[in-house]
N, C-alpha and C positions, 0 to 999 in steps of 0.2 A: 891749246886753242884758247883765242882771250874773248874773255864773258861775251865782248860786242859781236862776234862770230858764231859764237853759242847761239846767241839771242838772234840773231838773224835768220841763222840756220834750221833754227824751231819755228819760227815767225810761217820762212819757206817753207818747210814741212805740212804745219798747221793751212796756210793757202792751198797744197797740194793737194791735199786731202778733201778739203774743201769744195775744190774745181772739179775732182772726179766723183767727189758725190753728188754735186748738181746734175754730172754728167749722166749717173747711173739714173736718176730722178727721171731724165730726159727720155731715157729707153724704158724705162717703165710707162711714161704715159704713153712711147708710141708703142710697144709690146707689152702690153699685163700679163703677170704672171700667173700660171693657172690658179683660178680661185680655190679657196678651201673652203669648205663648208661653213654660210653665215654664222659665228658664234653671238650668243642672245648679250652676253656682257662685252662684247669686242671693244664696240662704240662707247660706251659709257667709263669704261677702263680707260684708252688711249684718250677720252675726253679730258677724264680727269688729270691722267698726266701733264695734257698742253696746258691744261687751266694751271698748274703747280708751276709750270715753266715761265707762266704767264705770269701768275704771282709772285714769283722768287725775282725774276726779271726788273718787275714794277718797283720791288722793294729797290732792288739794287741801283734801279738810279734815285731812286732817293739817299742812296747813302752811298754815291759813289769812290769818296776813300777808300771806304772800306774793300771795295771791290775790286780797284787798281792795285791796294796792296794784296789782295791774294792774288792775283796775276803779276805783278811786281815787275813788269815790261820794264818801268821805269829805272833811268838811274838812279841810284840815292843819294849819291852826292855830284853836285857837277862845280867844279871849281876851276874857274877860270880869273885871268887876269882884266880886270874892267877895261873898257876901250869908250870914252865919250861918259858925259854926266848920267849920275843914278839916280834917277827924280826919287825912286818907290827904291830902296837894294832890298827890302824883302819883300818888297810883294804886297799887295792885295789880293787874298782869294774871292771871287765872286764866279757864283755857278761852276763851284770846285777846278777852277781854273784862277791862273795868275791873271790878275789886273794891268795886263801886258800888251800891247798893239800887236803883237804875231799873236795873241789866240783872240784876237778881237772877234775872229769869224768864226769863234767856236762858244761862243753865246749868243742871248738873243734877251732883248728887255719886253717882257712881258708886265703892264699897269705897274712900269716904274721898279720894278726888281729884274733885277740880271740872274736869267737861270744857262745852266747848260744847253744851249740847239740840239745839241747829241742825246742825250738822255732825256729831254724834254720829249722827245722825237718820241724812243725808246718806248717812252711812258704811253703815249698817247697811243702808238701802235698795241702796247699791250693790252689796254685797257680795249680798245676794239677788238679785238682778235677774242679777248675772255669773254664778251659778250656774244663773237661769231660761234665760239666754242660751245658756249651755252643752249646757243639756238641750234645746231647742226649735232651735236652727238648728245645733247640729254632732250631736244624738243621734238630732234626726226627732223629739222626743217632741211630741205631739199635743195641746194644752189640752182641757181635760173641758167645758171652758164654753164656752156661746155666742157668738161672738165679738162683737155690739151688745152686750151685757150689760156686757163685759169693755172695751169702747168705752167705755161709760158710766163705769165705775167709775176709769181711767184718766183721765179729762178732769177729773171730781170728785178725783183725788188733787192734779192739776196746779192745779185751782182752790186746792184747801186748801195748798198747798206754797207758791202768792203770798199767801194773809192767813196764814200759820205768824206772825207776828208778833204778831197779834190774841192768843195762846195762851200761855200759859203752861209753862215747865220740861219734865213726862215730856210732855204733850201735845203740845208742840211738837217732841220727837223725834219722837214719834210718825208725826206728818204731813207730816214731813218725810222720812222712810224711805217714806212712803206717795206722794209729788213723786216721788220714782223711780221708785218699783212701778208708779204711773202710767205713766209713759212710757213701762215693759217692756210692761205689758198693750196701750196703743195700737198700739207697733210688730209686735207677734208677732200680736194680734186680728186687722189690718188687711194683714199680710204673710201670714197664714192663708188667709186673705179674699179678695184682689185677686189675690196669686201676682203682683204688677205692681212690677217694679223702680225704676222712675222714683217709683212712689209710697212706697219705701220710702225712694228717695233725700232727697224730697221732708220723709217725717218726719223721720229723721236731721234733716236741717236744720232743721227745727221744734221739735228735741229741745235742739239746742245753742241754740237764742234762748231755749227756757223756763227752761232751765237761766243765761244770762244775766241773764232776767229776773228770776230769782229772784235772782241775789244782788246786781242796781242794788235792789232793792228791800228787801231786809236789807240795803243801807250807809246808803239814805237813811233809814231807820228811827233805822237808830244814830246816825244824824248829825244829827235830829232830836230824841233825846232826848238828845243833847250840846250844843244850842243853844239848848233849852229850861233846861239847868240853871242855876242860879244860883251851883256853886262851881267855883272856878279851877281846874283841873286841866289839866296836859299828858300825852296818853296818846297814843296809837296804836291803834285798834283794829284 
């Protein structure tokens, strides 16, 4: 089987897995599982964890090589025969993307610096979520919305956080801050909801494969429209 078949086929996997745990998410908000008895640290436990998720997260779009290469989606070397003039053949990196007209929509110039829209996204999403985090499982505070509503609206952030690719520069921050916000509303909706530990353990872990999924899914993107180009360049994304 050759690597590019491997790396699809995990890609596929990683998506599948994905979709039926949104799905199971779904049937828990319209069936809760029988609760188990309130435990006094439930909430301040699973707090802590999203807040770490939340933190590890933030860090990582700040230092996004480093995180592409532990997922390592990416080719390492793409060598092809040039076709038409090389203004840049190696590149400028800005907002750890090439300085290229195909990933022009995957930044965004924020007072004259070009950062990532994907991780920019990321960032901003996390940093709201730790602060929703803060108020709902260490303050008590209570959401004003229904929790199905706020089910819904989370699944749909997760759905638009996997095609964030299909999208363009601020839109793509956008919806990308909106891939987190999602995950905050599912876990606090459905920890409201159930009061059931095992099912919070359960998203936690559904939280970390969407958050994987999401970025096998921005490297094969990028690694797609670096094997599509026609000029020589050695970069690094």
């Amino acid at each position: 089987m050759s690597e590019d078949t491997r790396l699809n086929l995990l890609l596929l996997f990683y998506i599948c897995l994905s979709l039926i745990g949104l799905f199971t998410v779904l049937m828990f908000a319209l069936k809760a599982p029988t609760q188990i008895e309130n435990i006094t640290w439930r909430k301040p436990l699973i707090g802590s964890i999203f807040a770490l998720i939340c933190i590890a997260g933030s860090i990582a779009t700040l230092f996004p090589k480093r995180c592409s290469g532990f997922f390592n989606l990416q080719r390492k070397e793409i060598s092809k025969i040039a076709h038409g003039k090389i203004l840049k053949p190696y590149g400028t990196v800005r907002g750890h993307h090439i300085e290229c007209e195909k990933f022009s929509t995957h930044t965004i110039q924020i007072q004259g610096h070009i950062v990532c829209a994907g991780c920019t996204g990321l960032l901003l999403g996390a940093i709201i979520a730790l602060s929703g985090t803060i108020l709902y499982f260490f303050i008590d505070w209570k959401p004003g919305f229904v929790y199905f509503p706020m089910v819904l609206i989370g699944i749909t952030g997760i759905i638009l956080g996997f095609i964030q690719s299909k999208f363009k520069s601020f839109l793509r921050l956008v919806l990308n801050a909106f891939f987190v916000l999602g995950a905050y509303l599912i876990i606090v909706a459905l920890d409201n909801f159930t009061k059931n530990i095992f099912i919070d353990f359960y998203l936690i872990g559904l939280i970390i494969l969407w958050i994987c999924t999401r970025i096998f899914i921005s490297q094969w993107d990028h690694s797609r429209i670096c094997l599509s180009c026609k000029l020589n360049c050695e970069h690094a994304l």
